[in-house]
DOSEVEX-421730 format. One record per residue (C-alpha): residue number from 1; residue in one letter; y, z, x. Coordinates in nm, 4 decimals, padded with zeros to 6 digits. Layout:
{lumlo NUM,'a',{Y,Z,X}}
...
This chain:
{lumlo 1,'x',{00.0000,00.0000,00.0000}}
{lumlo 2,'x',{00.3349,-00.1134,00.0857}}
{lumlo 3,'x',{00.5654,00.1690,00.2368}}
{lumlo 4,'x',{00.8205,00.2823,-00.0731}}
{lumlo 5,'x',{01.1570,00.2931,-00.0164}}
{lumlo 6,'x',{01.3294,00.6145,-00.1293}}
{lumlo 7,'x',{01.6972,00.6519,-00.3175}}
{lumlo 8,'x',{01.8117,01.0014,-00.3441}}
{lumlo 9,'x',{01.5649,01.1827,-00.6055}}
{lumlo 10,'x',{01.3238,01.0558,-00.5477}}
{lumlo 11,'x',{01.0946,01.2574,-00.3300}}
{lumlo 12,'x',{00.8695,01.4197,-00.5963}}
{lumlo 13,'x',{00.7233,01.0689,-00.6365}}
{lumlo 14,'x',{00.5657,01.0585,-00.3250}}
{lumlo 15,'x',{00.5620,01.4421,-00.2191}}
{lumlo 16,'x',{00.2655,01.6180,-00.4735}}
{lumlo 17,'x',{00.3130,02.0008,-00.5547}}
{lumlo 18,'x',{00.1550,02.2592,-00.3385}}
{lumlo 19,'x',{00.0106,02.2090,00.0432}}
{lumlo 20,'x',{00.1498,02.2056,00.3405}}
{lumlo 21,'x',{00.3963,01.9593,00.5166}}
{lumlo 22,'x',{00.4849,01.9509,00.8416}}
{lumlo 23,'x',{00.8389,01.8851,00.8839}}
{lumlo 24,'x',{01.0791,01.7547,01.1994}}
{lumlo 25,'x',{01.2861,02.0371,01.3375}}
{lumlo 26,'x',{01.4629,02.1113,01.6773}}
{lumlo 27,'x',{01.6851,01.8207,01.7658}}
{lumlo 28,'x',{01.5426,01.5766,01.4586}}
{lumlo 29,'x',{01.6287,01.8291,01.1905}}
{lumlo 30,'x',{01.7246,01.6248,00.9005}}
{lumlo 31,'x',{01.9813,01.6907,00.6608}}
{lumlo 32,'x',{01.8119,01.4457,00.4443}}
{lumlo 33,'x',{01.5069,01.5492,00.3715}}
{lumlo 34,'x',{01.6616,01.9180,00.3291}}
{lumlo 35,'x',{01.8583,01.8185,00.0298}}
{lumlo 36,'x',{01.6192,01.6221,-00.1073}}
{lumlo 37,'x',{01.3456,01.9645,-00.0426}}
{lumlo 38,'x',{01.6139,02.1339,-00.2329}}
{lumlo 39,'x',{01.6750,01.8687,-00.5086}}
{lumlo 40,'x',{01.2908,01.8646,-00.5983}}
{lumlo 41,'x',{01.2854,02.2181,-00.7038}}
{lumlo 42,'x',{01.0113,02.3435,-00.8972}}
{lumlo 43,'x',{00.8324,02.0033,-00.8859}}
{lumlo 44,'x',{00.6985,02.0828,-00.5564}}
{lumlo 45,'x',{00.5334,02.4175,-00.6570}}
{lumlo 46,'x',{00.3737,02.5741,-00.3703}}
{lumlo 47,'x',{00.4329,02.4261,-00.1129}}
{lumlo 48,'x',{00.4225,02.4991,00.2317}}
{lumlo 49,'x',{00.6431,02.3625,00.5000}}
{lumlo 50,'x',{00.6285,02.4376,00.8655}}
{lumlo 51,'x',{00.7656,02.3097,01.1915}}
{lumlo 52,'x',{00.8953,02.4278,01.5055}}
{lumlo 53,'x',{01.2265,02.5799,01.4087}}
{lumlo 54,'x',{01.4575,02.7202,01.7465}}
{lumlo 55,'x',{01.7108,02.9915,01.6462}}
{lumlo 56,'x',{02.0595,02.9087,01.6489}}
{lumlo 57,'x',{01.9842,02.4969,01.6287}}
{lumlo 58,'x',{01.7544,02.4596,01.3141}}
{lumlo 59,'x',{01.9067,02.6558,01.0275}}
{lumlo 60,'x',{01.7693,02.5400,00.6792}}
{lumlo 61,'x',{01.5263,02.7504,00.5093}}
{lumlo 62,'x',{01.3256,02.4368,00.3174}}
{lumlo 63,'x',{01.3692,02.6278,00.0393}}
{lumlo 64,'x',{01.2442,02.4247,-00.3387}}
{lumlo 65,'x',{01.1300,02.5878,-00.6243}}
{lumlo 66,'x',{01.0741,02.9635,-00.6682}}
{lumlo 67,'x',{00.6814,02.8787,-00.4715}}
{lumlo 68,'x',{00.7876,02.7534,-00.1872}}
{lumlo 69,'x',{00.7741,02.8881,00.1353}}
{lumlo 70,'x',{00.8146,02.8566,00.5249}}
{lumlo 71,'x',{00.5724,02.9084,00.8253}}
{lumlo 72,'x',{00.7302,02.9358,01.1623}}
{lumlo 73,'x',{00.6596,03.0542,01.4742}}
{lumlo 74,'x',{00.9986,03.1138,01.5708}}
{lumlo 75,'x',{01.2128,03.3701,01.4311}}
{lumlo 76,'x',{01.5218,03.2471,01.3312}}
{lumlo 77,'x',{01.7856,03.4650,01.1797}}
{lumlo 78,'x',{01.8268,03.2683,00.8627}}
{lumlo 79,'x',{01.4450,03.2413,00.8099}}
{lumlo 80,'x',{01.4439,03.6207,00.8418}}
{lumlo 81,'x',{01.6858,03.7074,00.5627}}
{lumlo 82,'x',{01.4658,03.5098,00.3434}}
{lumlo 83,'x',{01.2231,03.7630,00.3500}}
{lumlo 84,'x',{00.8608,03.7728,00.2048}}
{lumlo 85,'x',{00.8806,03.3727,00.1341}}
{lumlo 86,'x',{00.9070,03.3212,00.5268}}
{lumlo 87,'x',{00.5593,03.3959,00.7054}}
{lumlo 88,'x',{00.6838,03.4349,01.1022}}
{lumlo 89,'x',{00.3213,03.3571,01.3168}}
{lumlo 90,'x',{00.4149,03.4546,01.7141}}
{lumlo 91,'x',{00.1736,03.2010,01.8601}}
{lumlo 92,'x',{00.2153,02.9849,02.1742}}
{lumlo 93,'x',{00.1681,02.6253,02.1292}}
{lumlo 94,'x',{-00.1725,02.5753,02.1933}}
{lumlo 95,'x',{-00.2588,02.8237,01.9620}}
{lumlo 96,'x',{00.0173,02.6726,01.6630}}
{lumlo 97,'x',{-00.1869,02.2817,01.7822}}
{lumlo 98,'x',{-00.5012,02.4601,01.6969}}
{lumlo 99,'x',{-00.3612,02.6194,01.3674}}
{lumlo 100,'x',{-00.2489,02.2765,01.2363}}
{lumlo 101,'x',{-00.6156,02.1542,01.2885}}
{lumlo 102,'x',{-00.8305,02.4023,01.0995}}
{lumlo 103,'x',{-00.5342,02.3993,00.8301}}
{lumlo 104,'x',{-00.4796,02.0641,00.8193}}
{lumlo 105,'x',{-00.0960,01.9171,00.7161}}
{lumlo 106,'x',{-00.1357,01.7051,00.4177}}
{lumlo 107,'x',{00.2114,01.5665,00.4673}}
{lumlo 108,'x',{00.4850,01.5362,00.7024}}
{lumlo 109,'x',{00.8649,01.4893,00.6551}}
{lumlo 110,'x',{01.0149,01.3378,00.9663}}
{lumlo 111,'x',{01.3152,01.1614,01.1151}}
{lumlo 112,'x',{01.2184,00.8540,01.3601}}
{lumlo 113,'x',{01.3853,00.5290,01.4837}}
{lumlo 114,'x',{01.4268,00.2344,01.3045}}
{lumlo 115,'x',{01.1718,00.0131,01.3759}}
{lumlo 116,'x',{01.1341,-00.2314,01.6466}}
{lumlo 117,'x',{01.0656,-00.5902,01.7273}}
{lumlo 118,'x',{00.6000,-00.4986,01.7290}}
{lumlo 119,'x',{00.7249,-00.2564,01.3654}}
{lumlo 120,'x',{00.7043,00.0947,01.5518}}
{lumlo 121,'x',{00.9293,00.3959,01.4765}}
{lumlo 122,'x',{00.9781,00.5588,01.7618}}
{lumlo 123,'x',{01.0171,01.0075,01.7065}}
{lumlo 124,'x',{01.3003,00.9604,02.0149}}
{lumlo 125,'x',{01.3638,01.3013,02.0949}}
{lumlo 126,'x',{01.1249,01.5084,01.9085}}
{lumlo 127,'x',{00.7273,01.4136,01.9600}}
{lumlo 128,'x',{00.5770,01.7253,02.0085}}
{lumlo 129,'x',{00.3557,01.7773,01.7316}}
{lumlo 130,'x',{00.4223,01.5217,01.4916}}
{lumlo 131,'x',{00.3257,01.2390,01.7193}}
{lumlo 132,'x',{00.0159,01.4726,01.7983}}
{lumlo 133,'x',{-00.0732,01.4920,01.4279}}
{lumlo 134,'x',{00.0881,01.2191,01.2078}}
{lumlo 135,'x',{-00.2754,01.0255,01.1654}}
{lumlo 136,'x',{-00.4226,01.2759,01.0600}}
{lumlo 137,'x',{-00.1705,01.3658,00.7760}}
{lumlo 138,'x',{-00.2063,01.1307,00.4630}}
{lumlo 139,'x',{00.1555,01.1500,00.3298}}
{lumlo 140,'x',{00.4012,01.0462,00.6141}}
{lumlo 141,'x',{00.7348,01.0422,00.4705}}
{lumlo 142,'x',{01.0036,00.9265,00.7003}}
{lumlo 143,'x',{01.4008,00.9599,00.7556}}
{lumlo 144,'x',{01.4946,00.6441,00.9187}}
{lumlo 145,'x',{01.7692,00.6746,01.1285}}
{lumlo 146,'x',{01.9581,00.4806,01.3324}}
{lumlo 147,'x',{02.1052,00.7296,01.5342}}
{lumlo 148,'x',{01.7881,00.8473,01.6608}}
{lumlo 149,'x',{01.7374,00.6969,01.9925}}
{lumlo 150,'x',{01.3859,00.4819,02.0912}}
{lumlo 151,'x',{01.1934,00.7090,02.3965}}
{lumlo 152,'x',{00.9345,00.5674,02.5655}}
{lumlo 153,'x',{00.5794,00.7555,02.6477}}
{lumlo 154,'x',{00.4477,00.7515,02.3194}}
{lumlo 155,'x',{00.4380,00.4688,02.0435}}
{lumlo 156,'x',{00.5506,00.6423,01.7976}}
{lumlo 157,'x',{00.4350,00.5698,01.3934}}
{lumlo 158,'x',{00.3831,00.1704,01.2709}}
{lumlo 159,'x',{00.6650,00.1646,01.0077}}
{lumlo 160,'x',{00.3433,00.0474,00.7379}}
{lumlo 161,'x',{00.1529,00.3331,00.8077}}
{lumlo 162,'x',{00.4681,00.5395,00.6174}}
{lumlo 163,'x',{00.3965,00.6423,00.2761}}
{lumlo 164,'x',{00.8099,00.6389,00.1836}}
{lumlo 165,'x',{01.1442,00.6584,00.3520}}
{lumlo 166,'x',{01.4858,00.7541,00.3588}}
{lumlo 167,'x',{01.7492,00.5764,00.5229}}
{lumlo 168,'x',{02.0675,00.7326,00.6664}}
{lumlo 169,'x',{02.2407,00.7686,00.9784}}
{lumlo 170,'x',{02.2660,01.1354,01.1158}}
{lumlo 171,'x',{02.3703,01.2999,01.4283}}
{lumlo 172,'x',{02.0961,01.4463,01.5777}}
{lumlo 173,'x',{02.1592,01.8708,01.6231}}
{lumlo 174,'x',{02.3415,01.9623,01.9405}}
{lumlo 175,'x',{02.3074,02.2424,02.1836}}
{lumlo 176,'x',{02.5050,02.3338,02.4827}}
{lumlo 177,'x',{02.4169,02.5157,02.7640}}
{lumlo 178,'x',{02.7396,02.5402,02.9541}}
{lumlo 179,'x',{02.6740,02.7049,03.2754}}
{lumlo 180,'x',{02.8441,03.0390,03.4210}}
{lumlo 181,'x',{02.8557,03.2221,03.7011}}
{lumlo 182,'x',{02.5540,03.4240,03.6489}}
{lumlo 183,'x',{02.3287,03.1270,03.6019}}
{lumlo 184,'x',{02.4378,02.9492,03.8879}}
{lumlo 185,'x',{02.4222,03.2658,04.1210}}
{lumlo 186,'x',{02.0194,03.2717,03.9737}}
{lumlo 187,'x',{01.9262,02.8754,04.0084}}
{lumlo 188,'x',{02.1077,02.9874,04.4003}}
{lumlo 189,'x',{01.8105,03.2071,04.4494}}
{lumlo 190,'x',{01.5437,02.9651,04.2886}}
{lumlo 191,'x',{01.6151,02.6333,04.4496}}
{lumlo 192,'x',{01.4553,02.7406,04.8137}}
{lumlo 193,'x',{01.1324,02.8732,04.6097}}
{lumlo 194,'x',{01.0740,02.4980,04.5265}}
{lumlo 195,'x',{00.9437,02.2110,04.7462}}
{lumlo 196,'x',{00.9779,01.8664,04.7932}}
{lumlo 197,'x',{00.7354,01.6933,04.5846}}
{lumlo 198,'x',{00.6635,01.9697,04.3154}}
{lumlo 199,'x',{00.6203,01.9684,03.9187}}
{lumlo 200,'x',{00.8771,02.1351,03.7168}}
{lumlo 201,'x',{00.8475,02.2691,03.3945}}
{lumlo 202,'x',{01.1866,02.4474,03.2479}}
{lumlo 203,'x',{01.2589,02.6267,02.9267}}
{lumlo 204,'x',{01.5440,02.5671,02.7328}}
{lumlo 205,'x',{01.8604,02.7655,02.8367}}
{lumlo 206,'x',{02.1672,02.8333,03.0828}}
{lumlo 207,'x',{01.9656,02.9725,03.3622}}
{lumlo 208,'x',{01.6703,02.6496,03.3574}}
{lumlo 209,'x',{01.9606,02.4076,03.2855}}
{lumlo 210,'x',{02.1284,02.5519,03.6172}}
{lumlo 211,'x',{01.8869,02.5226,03.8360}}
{lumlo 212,'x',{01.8325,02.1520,03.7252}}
{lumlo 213,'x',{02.1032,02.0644,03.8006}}
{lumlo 214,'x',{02.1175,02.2734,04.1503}}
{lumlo 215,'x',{01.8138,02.0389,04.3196}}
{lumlo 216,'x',{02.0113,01.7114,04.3922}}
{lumlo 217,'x',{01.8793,01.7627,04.6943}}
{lumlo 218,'x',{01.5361,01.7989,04.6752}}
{lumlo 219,'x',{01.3091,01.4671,04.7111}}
{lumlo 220,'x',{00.9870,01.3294,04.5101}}
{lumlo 221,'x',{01.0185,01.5965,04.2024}}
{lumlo 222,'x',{00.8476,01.5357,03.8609}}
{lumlo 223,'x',{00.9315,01.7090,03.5432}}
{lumlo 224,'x',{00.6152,01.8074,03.2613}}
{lumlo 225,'x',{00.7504,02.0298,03.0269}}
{lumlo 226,'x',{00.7639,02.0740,02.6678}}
{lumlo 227,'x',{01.1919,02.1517,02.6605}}
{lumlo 228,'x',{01.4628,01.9979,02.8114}}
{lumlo 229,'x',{01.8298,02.0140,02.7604}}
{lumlo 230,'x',{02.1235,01.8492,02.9736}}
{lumlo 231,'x',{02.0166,01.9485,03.2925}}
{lumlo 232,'x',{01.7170,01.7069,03.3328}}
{lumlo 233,'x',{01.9640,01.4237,03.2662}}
{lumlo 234,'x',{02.1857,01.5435,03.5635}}
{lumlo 235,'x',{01.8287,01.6122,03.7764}}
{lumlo 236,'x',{01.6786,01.2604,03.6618}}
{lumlo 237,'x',{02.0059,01.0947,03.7436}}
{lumlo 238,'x',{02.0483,01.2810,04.0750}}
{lumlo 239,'x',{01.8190,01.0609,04.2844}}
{lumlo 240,'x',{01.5471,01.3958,04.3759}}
{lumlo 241,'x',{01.3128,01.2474,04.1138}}
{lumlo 242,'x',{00.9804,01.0710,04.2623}}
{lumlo 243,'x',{01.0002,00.6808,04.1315}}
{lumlo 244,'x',{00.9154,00.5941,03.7954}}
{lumlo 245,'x',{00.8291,00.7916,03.4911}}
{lumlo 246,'x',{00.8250,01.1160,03.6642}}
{lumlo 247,'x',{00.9742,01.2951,03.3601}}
{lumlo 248,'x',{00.7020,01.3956,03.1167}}
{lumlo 249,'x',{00.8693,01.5462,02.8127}}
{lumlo 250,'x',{00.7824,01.6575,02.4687}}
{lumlo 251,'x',{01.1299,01.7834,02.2683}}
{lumlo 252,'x',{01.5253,01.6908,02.4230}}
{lumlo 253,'x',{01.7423,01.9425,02.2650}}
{lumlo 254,'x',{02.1325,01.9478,02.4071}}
{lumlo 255,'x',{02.4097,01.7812,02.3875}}
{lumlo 256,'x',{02.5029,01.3702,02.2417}}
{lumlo 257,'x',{02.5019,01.2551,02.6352}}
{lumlo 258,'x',{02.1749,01.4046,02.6965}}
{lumlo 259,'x',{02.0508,01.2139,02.3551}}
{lumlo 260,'x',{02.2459,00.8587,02.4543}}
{lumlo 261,'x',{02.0651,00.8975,02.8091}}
{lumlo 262,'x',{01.6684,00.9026,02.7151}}
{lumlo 263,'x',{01.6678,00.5374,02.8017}}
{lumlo 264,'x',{01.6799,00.6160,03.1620}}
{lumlo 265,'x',{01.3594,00.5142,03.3189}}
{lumlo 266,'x',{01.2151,00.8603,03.4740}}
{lumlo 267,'x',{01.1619,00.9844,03.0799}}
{lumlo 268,'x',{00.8731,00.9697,02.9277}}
{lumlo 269,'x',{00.7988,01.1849,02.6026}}
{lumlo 270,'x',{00.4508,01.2413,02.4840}}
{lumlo 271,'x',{00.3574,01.4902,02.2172}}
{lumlo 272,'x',{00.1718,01.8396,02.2194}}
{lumlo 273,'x',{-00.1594,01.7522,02.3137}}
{lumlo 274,'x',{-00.0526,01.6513,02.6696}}
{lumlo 275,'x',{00.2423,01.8363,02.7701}}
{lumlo 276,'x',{00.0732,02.1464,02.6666}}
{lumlo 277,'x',{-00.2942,02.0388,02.7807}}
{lumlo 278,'x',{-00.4763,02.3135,02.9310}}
{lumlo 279,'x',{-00.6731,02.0677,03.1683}}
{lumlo 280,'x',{-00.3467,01.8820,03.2423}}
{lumlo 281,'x',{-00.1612,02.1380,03.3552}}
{lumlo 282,'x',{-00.4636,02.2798,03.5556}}
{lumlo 283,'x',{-00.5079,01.9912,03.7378}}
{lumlo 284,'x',{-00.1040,01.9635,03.8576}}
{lumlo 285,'x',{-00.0445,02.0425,04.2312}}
{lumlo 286,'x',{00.2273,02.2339,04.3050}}
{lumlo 287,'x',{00.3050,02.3276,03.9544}}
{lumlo 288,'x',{00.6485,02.5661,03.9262}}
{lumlo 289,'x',{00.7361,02.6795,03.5882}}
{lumlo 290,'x',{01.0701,02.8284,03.5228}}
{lumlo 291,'x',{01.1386,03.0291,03.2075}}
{lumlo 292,'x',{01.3874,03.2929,03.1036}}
{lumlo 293,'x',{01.2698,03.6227,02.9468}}
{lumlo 294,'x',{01.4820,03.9423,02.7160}}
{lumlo 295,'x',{01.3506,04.2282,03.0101}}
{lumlo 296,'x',{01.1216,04.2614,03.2879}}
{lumlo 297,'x',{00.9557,04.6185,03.3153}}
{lumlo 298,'x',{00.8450,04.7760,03.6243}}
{lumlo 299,'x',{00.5087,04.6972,03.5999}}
{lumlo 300,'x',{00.6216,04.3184,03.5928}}
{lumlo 301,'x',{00.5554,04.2998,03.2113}}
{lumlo 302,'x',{00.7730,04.0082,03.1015}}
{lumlo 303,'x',{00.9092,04.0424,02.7350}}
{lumlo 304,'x',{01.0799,03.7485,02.5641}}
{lumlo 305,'x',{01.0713,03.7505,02.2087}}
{lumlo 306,'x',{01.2591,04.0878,02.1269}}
{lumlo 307,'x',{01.5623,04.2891,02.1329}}
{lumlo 308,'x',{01.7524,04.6026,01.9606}}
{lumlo 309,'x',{01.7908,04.4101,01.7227}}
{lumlo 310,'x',{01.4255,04.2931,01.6402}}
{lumlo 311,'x',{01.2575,03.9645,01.6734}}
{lumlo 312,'x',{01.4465,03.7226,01.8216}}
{lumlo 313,'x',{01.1804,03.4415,01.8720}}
{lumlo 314,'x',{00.8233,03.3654,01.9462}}
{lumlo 315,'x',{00.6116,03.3058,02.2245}}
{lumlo 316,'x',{00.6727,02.9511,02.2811}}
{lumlo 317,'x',{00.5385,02.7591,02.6152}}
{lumlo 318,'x',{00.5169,03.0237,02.8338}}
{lumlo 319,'x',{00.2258,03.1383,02.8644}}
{lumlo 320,'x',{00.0492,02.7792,02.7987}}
{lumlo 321,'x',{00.2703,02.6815,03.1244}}
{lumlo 322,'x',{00.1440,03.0579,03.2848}}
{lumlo 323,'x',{-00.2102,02.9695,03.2447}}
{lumlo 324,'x',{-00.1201,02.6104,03.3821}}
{lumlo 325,'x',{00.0385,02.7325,03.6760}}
{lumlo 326,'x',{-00.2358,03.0135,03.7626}}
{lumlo 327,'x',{-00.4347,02.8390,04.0187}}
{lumlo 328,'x',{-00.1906,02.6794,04.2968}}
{lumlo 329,'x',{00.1366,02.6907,04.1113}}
{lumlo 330,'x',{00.4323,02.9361,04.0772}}
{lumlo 331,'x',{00.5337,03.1091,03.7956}}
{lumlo 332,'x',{00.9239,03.2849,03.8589}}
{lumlo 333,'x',{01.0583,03.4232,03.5486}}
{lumlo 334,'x',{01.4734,03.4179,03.5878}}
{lumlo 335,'x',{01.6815,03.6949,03.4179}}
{lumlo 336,'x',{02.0862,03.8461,03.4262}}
{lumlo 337,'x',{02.0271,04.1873,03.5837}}
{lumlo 338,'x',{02.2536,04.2918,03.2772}}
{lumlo 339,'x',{02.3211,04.2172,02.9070}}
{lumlo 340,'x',{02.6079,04.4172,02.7733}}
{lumlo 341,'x',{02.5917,04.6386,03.0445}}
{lumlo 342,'x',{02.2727,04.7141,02.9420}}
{lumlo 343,'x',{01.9579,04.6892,03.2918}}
{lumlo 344,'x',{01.7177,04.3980,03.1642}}
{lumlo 345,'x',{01.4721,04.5105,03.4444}}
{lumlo 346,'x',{01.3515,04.8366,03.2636}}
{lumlo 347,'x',{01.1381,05.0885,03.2663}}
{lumlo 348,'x',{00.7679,05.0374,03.3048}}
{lumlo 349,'x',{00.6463,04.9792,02.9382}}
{lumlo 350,'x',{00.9993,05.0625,02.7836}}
{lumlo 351,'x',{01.0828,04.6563,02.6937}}
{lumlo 352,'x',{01.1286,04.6082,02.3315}}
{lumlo 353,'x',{00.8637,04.3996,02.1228}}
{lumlo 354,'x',{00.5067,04.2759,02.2386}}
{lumlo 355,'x',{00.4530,04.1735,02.5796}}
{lumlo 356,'x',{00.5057,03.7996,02.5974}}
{lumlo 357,'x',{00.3547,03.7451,02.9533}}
{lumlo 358,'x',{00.1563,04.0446,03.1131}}
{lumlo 359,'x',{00.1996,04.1212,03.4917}}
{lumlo 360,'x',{-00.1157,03.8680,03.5541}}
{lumlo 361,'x',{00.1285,03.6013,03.4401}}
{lumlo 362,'x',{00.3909,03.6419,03.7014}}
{lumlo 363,'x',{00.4471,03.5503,04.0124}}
{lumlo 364,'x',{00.8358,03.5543,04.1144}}
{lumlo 365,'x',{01.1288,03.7325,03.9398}}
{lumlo 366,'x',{01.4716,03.6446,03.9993}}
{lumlo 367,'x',{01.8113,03.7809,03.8906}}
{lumlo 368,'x',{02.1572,03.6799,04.0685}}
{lumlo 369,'x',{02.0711,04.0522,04.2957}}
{lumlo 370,'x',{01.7681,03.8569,04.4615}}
{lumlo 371,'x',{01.3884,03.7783,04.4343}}
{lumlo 372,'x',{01.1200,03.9985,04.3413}}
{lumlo 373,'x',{00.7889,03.8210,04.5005}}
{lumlo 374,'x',{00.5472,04.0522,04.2958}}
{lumlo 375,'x',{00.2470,03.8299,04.4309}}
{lumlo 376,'x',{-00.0504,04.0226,04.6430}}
{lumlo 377,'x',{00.1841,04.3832,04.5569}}
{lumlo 378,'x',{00.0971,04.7231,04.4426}}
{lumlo 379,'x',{00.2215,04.9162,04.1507}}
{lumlo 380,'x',{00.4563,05.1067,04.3477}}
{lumlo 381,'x',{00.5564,04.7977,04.5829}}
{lumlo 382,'x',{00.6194,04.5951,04.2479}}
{lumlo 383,'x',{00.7976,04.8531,04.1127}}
{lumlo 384,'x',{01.0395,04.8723,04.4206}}
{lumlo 385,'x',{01.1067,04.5005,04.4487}}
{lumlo 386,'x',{01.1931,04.4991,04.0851}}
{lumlo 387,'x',{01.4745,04.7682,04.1454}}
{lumlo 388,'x',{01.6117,04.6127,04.4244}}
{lumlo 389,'x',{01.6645,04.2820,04.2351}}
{lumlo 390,'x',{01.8095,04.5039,03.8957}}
{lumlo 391,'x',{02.2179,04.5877,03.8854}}
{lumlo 392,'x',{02.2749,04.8556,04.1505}}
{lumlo 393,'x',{02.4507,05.0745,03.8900}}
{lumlo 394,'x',{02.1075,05.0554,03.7594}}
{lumlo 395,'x',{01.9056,05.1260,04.0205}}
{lumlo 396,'x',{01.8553,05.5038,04.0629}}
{lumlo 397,'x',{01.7769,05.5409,03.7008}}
{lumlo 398,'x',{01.5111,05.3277,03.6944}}
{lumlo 399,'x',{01.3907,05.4649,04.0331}}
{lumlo 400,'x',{01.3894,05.8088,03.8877}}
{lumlo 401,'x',{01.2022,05.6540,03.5588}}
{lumlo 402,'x',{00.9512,05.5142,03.8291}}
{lumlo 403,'x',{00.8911,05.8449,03.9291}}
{lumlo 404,'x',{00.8444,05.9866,03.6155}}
{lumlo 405,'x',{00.5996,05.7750,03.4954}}
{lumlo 406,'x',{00.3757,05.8273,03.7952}}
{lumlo 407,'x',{00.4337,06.2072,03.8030}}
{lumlo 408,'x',{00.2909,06.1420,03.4107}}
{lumlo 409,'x',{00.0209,05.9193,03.5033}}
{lumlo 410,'x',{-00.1388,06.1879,03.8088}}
{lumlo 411,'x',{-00.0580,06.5065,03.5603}}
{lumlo 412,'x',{-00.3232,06.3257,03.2624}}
């Protein structure tokens, strides 16, 4: 059957009441297929609809009738006020790949490229799991937009293998990451830790973005990682890269120069099931992974998805990039020594929220005070190269916590 064109109203002719759809998110959020979520109503019953939502980009809450609901595995503050009709799942991506599987999608609501000259739509910045999944799903519904740029890597969907589309040009959702003083004094102490000739993956964020952009210098790199924002454009562009598509990339999120520059011919996006493939990334020499983290306790505990203030997001990448990384690779987690004036290296088991990569899961952490090489250390060693590395108006408190807890530890 012939894809249907769709005029506005018109969704509950393709999209059948209850399931669950997987919809685009992070930079290919579309304001489309929101309204017309919202304009169905009741006609969609209980539906389901899911995606990889990142706080502070991706703010709709899909919300149709009084059934609906949202799964996410990101905890975004607008999903969280709604409550009981939001279900928040903290699993890495692996484990949200595997979840999609054994609960199979029976639709998906996308954005994509128009299509080209062989009749492809191309998901341009935003493959991850839709490009993983999409034949799978029966009910492909597409927002066809021409602001959406073509990325090569993966094929993206035949425009007659969509059940119905929408048409409209939209910007896609921007993030910046402008740098500061902080960051840059952090990417300072990272960019000797890496050698010519290694694999980068980066999170999303001032700090990755930073040190990016810090390794003109550096010769033969490749990027395969799930994130990037504007500072892979300024790395790809910076002549360290090794030749051809040495970018391997599964989501852009940044700014509308970052977007306008996935033509360049290092970037090559490919969805979840190879930049998150634990065999892939076993196999990568010289693998260094970069990510940020919330606090780092003293026993090297890394916790990322929690403040004060509660949940802040999920899991992510990490620790499918940790596990990557174990055997022959380097895993530095990058911090401020300070939020607010408040020590982000704290006491050992005092972080807030679950433990989002244990001490097994680290090898370097850095703040703009210095490196903590935690690899081949003691408790007590560990322990004293976190401290030196924390703010040093923070630094005889948490010694004195140190002591505390092993004073506690021999006394039981």
């Amino acid at each position: 059957m012939a894809p249907r064109f769709l005029r506005s109203g018109g969704l509950p002719a393709v999209l059948p009441p209850g399931g669950l759809a997987l919809v685009s998110s992070c930079s290919a959020e579309s304001d489309v297929l929101i309204a017309e979520v919202a304009a169905a109503g009741a006609a969609l019953g209980h539906r389901t609809f899911s995606g990889i939502f990142v706080p502070g980009l991706n703010r709709a809450t899909w919300r149709a009738g009084p059934e609906s609901n949202v799964l996410t595995f990101f905890q975004t503050p607008e999903l969280r006020r709604e409550g009981p009709r939001s279900r928040f799942l903290p699993l890495c991506y692996q484990d949200i790949l595997r979840l999609y599987r054994a609960h199979a999608p029976d639709a998906a609501l996308f954005m994509c490229s128009p299509p080209d000259a062989d009749g492809n739509c191309s998901f341009g910045a935003e493959t991850a799991f839709i490009a993983a999944l999409w034949r799978d799903i029966p009910v492909r519904i597409a927002h066809i937009n021409s602001a959406m740029p073509r990325t090569a890597g993966d094929p993206g969907i035949p425009f007659s293998a969509l059940t119905g589309w929408f048409e409209a040009e939209q910007p896609l959702r921007t993030m910046h990451s402008a740098g500061d003083a902080t960051s840059s004094a952090i990417a300072a102490q990272i960019v000797p830790l890496i050698p010519h000739g290694a694999t980068l993956q980066a999170g999303l964020g001032k700090i990755p973005d930073a040190v990016l952009r810090a390794l003109g210098n550096h010769r033969d790199l490749r990027l395969h990682t799930g994130l990037i924002g504007d500072g892979a454009l300024e790395l790809v562009r910076s002549g360290a890269m090794a030749p051809g598509r040495s970018a391997l990339v599964g989501v852009a999120i940044g700014s509308t120069a970052l977007y306008a520059g996935l033509d360049d011919p290092h970037f090559r996006f490919c969805p979840v099931t190879v930049t998150h493939d634990p065999a892939t990334l076993a196999a990568i020499e010289c693998f260094v992974t970069i990510n940020s983290a919330m606090e780092v306790d003293l026993y090297g505990q890394v916790h990322a998805e929690a403040s004060a203030r509660g949940f802040q997001s999920g899991p992510g990448g990490a620790s499918d990039y940790a596990r990557g990384a174990r055997t022959g690779g380097l895993r530095i987690i990058a911090l401020p020594a300070t939020a607010g004036g408040v020590s982000r290296i704290v006491a050992a088991g005092a972080g807030h929220g679950p433990v989002s990569l244990s001490r097994f899961d680290v090898d370097v952490v850095v703040t703009e005070h210095g490196v903590a090489d935690l690899r081949n250390l003691g408790h007590a060693e560990r322990a004293a190269a976190l401290i030196a590395i924390a703010a040093p108006g923070h630094r005889e408190t948490l010694a004195r916590h140190w002591r505390d807890t092993m004073q506690g530890l021999q006394e039981t």
